[in-house]
N, C-alpha and C positions, 0 to 999 in steps of 0.2 A: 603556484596556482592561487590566484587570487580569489577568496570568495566575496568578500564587500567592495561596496564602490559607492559613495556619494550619488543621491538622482544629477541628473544634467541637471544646469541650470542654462539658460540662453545668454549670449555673450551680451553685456549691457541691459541683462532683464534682474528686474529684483524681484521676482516672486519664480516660486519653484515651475517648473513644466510640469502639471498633474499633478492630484491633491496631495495635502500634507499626511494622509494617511498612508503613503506610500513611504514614508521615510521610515514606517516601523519594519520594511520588510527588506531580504536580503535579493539581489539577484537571482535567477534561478542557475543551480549548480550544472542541469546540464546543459543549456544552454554554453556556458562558460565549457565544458567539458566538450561540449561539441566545438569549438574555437578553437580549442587547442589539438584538437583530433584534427582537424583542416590541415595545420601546420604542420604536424607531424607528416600528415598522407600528401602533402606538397616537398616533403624533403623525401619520398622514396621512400617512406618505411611503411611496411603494409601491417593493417591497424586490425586485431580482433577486438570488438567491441564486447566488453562484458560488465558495462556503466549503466546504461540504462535497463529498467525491469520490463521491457516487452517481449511476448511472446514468440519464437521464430519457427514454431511448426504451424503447420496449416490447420484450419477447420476440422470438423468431422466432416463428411464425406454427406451426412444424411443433412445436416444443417446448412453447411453449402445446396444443396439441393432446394431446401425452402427457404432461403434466400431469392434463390435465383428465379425460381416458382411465383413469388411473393415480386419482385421486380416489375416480372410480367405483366403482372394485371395490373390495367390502368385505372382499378379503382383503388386503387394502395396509397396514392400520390395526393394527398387532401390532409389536412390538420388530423392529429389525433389529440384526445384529452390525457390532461396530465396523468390520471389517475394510473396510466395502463388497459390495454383491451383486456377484456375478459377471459379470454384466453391464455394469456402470461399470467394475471392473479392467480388464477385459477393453477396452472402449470408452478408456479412460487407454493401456492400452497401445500398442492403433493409432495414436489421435490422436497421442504422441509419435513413433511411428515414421514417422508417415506427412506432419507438420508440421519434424520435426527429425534425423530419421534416428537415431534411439534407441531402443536394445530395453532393454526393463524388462522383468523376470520379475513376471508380475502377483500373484503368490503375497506375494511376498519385499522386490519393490522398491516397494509403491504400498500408499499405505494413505489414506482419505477421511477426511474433515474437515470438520468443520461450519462452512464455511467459514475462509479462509487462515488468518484472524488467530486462529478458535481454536488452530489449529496453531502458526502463531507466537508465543504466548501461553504454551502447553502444551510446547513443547520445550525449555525453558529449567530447568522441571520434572524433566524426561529427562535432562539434561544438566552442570548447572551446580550446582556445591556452594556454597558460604557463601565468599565471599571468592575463588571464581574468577572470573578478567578476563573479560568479554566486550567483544571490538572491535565498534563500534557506529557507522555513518556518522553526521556532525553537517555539515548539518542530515538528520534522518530520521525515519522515520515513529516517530509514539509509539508502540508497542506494543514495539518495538525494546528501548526505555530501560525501560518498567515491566514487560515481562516478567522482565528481568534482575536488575531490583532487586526484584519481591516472592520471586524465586527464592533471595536473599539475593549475588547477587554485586556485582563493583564495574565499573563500565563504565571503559573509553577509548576517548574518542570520537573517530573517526579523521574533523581538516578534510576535508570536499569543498570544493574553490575552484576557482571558474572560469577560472583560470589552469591547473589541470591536471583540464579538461573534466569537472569534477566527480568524478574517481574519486581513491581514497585512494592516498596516496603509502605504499607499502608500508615501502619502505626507512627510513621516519623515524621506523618506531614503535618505540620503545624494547627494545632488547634484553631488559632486568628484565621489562617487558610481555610481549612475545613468549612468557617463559618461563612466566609466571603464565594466559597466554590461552589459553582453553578452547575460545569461538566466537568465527567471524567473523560479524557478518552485512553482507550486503550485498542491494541492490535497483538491476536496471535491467531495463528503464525505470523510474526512479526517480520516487518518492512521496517528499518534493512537487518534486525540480528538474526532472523529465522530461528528466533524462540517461539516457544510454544507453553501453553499454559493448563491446567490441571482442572478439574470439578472442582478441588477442595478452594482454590483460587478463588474462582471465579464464587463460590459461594461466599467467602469469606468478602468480596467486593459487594456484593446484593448487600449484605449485613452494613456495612461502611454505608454505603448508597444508602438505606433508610435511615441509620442513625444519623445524617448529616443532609438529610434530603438535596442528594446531588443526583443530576442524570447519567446514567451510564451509556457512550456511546461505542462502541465496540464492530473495530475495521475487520470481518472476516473474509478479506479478498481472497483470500490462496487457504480455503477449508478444503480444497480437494486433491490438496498438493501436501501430500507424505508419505514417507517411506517405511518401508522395511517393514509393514502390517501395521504401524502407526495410525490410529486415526486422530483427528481434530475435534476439538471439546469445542462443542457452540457454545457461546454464552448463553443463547434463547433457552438451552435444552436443562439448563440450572433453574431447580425450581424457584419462584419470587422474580425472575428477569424480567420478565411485563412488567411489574412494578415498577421497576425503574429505570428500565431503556428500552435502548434499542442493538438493531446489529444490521451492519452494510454488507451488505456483496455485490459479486461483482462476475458476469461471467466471464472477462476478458481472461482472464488465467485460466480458468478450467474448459475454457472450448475453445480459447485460440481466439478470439474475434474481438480483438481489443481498440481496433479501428473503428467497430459496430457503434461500440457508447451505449451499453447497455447496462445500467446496475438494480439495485433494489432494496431496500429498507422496509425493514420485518420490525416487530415487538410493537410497544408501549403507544397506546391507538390515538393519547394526548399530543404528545411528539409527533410523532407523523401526522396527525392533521396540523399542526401548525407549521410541522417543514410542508404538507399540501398544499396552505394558505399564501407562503410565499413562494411557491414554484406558480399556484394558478396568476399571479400578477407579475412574473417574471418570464412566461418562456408555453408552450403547447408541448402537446406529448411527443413519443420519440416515434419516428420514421417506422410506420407501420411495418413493411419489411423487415425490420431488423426484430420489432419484437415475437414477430412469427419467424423467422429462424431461431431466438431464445427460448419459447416453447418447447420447439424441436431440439433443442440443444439440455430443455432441463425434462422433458420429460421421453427422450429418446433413451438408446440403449446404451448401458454404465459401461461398456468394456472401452471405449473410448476414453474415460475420465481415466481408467487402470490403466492405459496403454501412457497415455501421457503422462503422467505419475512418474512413471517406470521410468520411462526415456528422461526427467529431470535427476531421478535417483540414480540411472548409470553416468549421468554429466557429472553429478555429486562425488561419486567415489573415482570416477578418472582424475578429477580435479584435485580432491584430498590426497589420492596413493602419489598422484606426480609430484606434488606438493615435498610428500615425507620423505619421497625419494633424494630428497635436499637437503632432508633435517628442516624442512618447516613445517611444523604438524598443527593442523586446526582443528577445531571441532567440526564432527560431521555433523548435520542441522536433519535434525527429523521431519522438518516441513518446511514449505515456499521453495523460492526458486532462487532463493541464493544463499551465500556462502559468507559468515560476518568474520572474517579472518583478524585476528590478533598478530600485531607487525611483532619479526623476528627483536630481539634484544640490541640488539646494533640501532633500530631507528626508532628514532622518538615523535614526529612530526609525520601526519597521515596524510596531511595536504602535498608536503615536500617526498614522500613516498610514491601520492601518484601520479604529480607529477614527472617525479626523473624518471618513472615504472613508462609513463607511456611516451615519453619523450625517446628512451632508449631503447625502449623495446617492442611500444608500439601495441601495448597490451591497453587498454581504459578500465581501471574499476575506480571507485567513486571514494572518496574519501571520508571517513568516519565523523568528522565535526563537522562533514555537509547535514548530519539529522539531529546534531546537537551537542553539546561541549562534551559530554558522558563518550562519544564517539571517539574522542582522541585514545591515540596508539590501537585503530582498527581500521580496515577497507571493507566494504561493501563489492563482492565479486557476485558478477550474476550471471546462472548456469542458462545463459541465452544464445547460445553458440551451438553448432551440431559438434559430435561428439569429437570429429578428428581435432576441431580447431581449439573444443575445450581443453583437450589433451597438449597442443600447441604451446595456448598460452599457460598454462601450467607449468612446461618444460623452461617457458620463456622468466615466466616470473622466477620462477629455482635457481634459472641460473643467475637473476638481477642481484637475485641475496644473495647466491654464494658470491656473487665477483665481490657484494661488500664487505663479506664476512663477518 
């Protein structure tokens, strides 16, 4: 599996096709993962996809409802303002108060988003000049690294190692860095190791953040995704966090509606008016419709969020028991929606892993130096499949290891 590639160049042209900022970024991995799932599903072999993090169960049943409600009326179909109606602020505000014990001024402290990543995508815009540092976890979600770099700054990617529970060792990042570092970002439940992070953490990062006046930006897509009575430590919910960030969400994970494009950025009221200042000259609010099914979705009834939860956590232990029935044993992940598997002893190379993994057997999980060098000897498996075929590709990968022994 190849993950780099040179941009085209035109045959007999001496300047590149599209700007030179694009030479700092990589292809997108699943794109390239989806090419090779083609070939594989054109030789005969039927393919469980468990590569990409989308959703595969449906809506709630009540937010499909005001969806469809919200369609109807022909006065839905006209611009909205960036800000969000007042009725989603207003619905973001409870939901935090009432899930995390946090007041947000809904005027000042919340502003919507067409879903998270535009937002994480777009702040970097807001924020980051030419040649400012952004701390950046490795391994971590792409959007992390190419927001950063078409904004023109320079990353330092802070290891996560499983020796220190996957959170970044504060203390070891360079003084000279510290001074040059503009943003932190950080994500837990983490995308792709399905770590998860502590109060004591996150306070101990407030403290970092003011002694070195850096922003903290902090991905909580999947806060409604954990197991076993687990719950998710917001960052908002740590006292001093207005100070110094903010924090994204996103409902596509926790209602299913990931098509919708709905997200939201809470905290620090400086931040978010200058991510507002450049969404109002880039783009109008999001499709009335969908932010009145959000509504419905954040301030309807929680047994849905539980129900879903659940159905990820019995994919989890189908997935890990089939696993060990092979003698591959992984960590079972307290939150999100996947599985950051450490390759058997036999393989060294996570690219060369999933590749011959879906080529032979037709399974797709994603390879660990797709979110950055820290990735290698890991896959990224994602419990996005209903339970019989979770149970499948389980059986299937077990057996790919034992054939190699």
């Amino acid at each position: 599996m190849v993950l780099t590639e040179k941009i085209f160049v035109a045959k007999g042209a001496s300047k590149l096709i599209g700007a030179t900022r694009l030479n700092r970024l990589k292809p997108g991995i699943f794109s390239m993962i989806g090419q090779l799932k083609e070939q594989v599903q054109a030789s005969g072999i039927d393919v469980i996809d468990l590569s990409v993090g989308s959703p595969d169960m449906p809506p709630p049943v009540h937010v499909k409802k005001a969806l469809i409600k919200a369609i109807e009326d022909d006065n839905n179909y006209g611009y909205t303002l960036t800000e969000g109606i007042p009725e989603l602020k207003k619905a973001i505000a409870f939901w935090y108060k009432d899930n995390y014990g946090v007041t947000l001024d809904q005027d000042k402290e919340i502003l919507s988003l067409m879903g998270s990543q535009d937002g994480l995508a777009h702040i970097y815009w807001a924020l980051v000049n030419p040649q400012d540092v952004v701390l950046v976890p490795d391994p971590g979600y792409p959007i992390y690294y190419a927001g950063a770099l078409l904004a023109g700054g320079d990353l330092y990617q802070m290891p996560l190692l499983e020796e220190n529970n996957f959170l970044p060792v504060l203390s070891a990042i360079p003084k000279e860095i510290c001074k040059k570092a503009r943003l932190m970002f950080l994500n837990y439940p983490s995308n792709p190791l399905a770590a998860t992070a502590t109060k004591e953490f996150f306070r101990e990062v407030i403290s970092f953040a003011k002694q070195h006046e850096i922003i903290i930006c902090h991905d909580f897509a999947y806060s409604e995704l954990s197991y076993d009575g687990y719950k998710n430590v917001s960052f908002m919910e740590t006292a001093g966090a207005k100070d110094v960030g903010v924090e994204f969400h996103s409902i596509s994970k926790t209602f299913n509606l990931a098509g919708c494009r709905l997200g939201f950025i809470v905290g620090n009221r400086d931040v978010i008016n200058a991510l507002r200042l450049i969404k109002s000259n880039i783009d109008y609010g999001i499709f009335r419709p969908t932010q009145l099914a959000a509504v419905a979705a954040l301030s309807g009834p929680a047994e849905c969020v539980r129900q879903n939860a659940l159905a990820y956590q019995n994919r989890r232990d189908a997935l890990v028991n089939e696993l060990a029935s092979y003698n591959w044993y992984i960590q079972k992940p307290k939150a999100s929606m996947f599985a950051w598997a450490k390759l058997p002893s036999s393989f060294s190379s996570s690219e060369d892993f999933a590749r011959d993994l879906l080529m032979k057997t037709g399974v797709a999980v994603v390879p660990g130096t797709a979110f950055g060098d820290c990735g290698e000897g890991y896959v990224r498996i994602g419990l996005v499949q209903e339970l019989a075929k979770i149970k499948e590709a389980g059986r299937r990968m077990g057996e790919f290891v034992a054939s190699i022994g």
